[in-house]
N, C-alpha and C positions, 0 to 999 in steps of 0.2 A: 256874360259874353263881353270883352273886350271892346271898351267904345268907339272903336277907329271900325270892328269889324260892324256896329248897327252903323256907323256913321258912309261906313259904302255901300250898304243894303238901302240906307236910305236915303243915298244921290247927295251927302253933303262933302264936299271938298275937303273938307277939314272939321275935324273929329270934335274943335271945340266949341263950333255949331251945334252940334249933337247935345254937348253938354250944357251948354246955354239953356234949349229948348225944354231938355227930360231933366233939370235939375231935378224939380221934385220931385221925378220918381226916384232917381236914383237917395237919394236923402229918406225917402219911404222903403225902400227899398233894404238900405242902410242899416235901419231902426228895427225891422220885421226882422234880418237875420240876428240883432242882438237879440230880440226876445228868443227867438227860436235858442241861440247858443246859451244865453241865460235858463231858459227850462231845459235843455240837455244835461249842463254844468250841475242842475240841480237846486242852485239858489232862486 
């Protein structure tokens, strides 16, 4: 989901509030789809 759209679901002015706060998920987040497209790809 686009961070500006959790960032008005979640009453912050400005999206890079949002990004401040959930850095590590999104960075977990990140890591989880390489594995996922790494065991798709097959390596």
């Amino acid at each position: 989901m686009p961070v500006h759209v959790v960032a008005a679901c979640l009453g912050h002015a400005d999206p890079s509030i949002t990004l401040r706060v959930y850095a590590h998920v999104i960075r977990t987040a990140e890591a989880s789809a390489a594995d996922v497209f790494t065991q798709a790809i097959g390596e």
